[in-house]
N, C-alpha and C positions, 0 to 999 in steps of 0.2 A: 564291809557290807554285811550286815545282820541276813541270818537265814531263815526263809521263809519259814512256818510254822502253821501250819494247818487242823484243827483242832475238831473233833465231834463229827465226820463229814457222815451224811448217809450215802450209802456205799453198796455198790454187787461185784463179787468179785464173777469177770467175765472169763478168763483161763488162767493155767497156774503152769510155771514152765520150772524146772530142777535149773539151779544157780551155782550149787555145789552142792558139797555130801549133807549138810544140814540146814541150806537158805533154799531158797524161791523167790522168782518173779513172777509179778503178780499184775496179769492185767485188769484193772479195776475200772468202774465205772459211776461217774458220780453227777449231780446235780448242776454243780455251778463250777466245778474244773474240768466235766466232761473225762473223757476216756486217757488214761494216766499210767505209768508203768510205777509199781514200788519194788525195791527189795523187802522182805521178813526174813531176816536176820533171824540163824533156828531156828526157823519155823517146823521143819523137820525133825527136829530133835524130840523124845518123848514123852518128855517132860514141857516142853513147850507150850505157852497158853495161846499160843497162834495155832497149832495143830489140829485140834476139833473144830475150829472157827473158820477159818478162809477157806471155803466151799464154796460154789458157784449156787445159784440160785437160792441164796440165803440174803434175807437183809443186815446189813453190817453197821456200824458208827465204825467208823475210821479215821485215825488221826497221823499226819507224816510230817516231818521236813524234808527241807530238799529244793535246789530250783533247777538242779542239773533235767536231764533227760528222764532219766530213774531216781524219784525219790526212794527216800526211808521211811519204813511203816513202824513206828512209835508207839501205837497201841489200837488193837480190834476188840470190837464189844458186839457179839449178835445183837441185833433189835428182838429176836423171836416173832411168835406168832405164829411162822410160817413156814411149813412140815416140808420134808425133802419131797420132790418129786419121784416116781419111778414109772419103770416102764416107758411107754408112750409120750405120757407127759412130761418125765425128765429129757427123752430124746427133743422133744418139741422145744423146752426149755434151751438144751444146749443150741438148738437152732437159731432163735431169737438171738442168744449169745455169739455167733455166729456171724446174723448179720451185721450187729453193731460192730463185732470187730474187724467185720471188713471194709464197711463203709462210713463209718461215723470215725473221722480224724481226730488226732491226738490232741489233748487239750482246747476242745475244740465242743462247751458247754452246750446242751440239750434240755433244758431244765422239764418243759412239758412232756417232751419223749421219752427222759429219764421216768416221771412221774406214770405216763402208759405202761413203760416196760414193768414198774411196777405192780400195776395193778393184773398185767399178765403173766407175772409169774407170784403173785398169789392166788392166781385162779387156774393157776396151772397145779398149789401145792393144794385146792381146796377140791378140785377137779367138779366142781357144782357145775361150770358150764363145759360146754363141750368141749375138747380141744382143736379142733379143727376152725373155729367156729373162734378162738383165741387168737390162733397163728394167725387168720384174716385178718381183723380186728387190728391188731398189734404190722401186720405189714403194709396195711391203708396208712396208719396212723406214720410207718415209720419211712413211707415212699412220700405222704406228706411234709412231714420235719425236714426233708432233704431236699426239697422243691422239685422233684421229679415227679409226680404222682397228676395226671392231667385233671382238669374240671371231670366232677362225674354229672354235672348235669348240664355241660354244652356238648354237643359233637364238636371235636376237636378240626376236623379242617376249615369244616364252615364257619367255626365258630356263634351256631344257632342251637337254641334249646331242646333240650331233647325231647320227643313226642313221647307220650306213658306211654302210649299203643305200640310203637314201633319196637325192634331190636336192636341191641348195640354189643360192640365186643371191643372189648380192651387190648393194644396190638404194641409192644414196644418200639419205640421211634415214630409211632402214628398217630399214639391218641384213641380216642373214643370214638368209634366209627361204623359207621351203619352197615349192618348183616341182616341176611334171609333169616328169618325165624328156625328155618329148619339147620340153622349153619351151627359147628359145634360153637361151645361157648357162648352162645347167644344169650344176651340177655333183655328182659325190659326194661324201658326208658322206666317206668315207674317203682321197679327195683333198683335201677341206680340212681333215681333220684331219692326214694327213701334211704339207700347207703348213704349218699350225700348229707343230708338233712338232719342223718345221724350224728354223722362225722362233726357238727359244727352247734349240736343240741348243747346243754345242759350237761346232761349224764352222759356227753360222747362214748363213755368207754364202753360203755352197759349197753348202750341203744344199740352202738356198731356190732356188738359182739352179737347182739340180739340179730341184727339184722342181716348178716352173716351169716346166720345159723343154718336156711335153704340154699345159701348160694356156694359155699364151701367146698365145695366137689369144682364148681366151674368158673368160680373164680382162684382158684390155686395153679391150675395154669397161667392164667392172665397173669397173675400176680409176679409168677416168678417169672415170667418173661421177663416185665422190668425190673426185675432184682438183679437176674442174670445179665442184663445189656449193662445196666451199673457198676454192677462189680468186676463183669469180665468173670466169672464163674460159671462152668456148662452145669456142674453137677455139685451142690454142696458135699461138704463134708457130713456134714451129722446126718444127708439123705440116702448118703450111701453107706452110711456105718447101717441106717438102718434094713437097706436091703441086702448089705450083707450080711446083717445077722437072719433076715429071714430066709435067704438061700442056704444056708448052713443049716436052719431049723428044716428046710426042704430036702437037704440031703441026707435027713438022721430022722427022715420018717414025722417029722412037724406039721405044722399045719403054717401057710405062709399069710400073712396077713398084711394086706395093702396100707400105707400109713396114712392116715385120712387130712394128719396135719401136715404131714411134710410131703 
C-alpha cells in the first residue's frame, strides 16, 4: 500500500513538544487535513533548516508523508510577510493557538476557520487593529465553526427576535437572554444584531473585528463562559501565564497591567 504523500500544504504550526535530543513534535494546523501531529526529524540540530522555521504564529508551506497517527515532515518553507508577535499580542496569539488545540479534533478539516485564524494572526503581527477587539472577532467566528455559538439575533429560549431597544446577555448552557439594562454584561439588541450582520457580511472578518471594537471589555466574559463550558477549562493556560507574569512584575515594584484580550 503506497504512502500517503502530502505536498505544499499551508500550514501554522500550533505547539512544538521535545521528541528526543535533536527531533520535535509538532502540532500543526492546516486547511483541508485540519489539526495533525508531525515529527521533524533534527529539527533541533543547528545546522537544521527546520530550526528557524517551525514557530508558532508564522505562516508555513508544509509537505509530510505518513498515514499513521504522527506523520513525517518532509520539507518547511515560511510563506513570510508576517512579523513575530510580542508582548501582548504574541500572548493573545498563543491563546487563539490554545483554543484550537483544545477544541478543534484531530484530522478533523476547518477550512473557513483555518482562513479567520489566519487573518488574526496577521493582524495580531501588524497590530493595526486592536487586540482585544481580534481575540472577539476570532472567538465569535471560532464558537461558530463548532456549532456551539447561539443565534445573536433571536432570544434564545423564546426563540423571537431581538428588540434594538431592549438588553441582552449571553449566558452559557442558556443562550441569549433578556437582562435589566443596569445588569453586568448587558448588552443592546442592536449591537448584537449589528455583531450578527457582521458575522455573515462580505468582509465578515473586518466588520466583526470592527464591530467588536466597543463591546470587548463585556463581551470577553460572555465569551469565555462558552469557551470554558466547551472545553471543560476554568482558567486557560496562556491567561494565566499572563497574570503570572504580571504578579511577579507586582512584586519587583512593576506596574501590573489587566490583559484586555485574554
Amino acid at each position: 500500500m503506497a504512502i500517503t504523500r502530502v505536498q505544499d500544504q499551508p500550514a501554522y504550526v500550533l505547539h512544538r513538544y521535545d521528541w528526543s535530543e535533536s527531533s520535535l513534535i509538532l502540532d500543526v494546523w492546516t486547511p483541508e487535513h485540519g489539526r495533525l501531529a508531525l515529527v521533524a526529524k533534527g529539527a533541533k540540530k543547528p545546522a537544521s533548516q527546520f530550526r528557524p522555521i517551525l514557530l508558532p504564529l508564522q505562516p508555513l508551506w508544509l509537505s509530510w508523508r505518513g498515514d499513521g497517527e504522527v506523520r513525517t515532515l518532509r520539507a518547511a518553507q515560511w510563506q513570510g510577510g508576517c512579523v513575530m508577535p510580542t508582548g501582548e499580542a504574541l500572548l493573545t496569539g498563543l491563546y487563539l493557538n490554545e483554543l484550537v488545540m483544545r477544541l478543534v479534533a484531530r484530522d478533523d478539516p476547518y477550512p473557513a476557520l483555518f482562513e479567520i485564524y489566519d487573518q488574526a494572526v496577521r493582524d495580531l503581527s501588524t497590530r493595526q487593529r486592536k487586540l482585544a477587539s481580534v481575540a472577539r472577532a476570532f472567538e465569535l467566528f471560532f464558537l461558530r465553526a463548532l456549532g456551539v455559538l447561539p443565534s445573536l439575533s433571536h432570544e434564545s429560549s423564546a426563540l423571537t427576535p431581538l428588540d434594538p431597544k431592549q438588553t441582552y446577555r449571553l449566558r452559557a448552557q442558556v443562550g441569549l437572554m433578556h437582562a435589566p439594562e443596569a445588569a453586568e454584561g448587558a448588552i443592546r439588541g442592536e449591537q448584537w444584531l449589528h455583531l450578527d450582520q457582521a458575522m455573515h457580511s462580505d468582509q465578515a472578518w473586518e466588520k466583526t473585528v470592527e464591530a467588536s471594537q466597543d463591546l470587548s471589555l463585556v463581551l470577553r466574559l460572555q465569551l469565555r463562559g462558552l469557551l470554558q463550558e466547551h472545553s471543560g477549562v476554568h482558567t486557560f493556560k496562556t491567561r494565566q501565564m499572563w497574570l503570572d507574569v504580571n504578579a511577579m512584575g507586582s512584586q519587583t515594584g512593576g506596574h501590573a497591567v489587566a490583559p484586555t484580550a485574554l
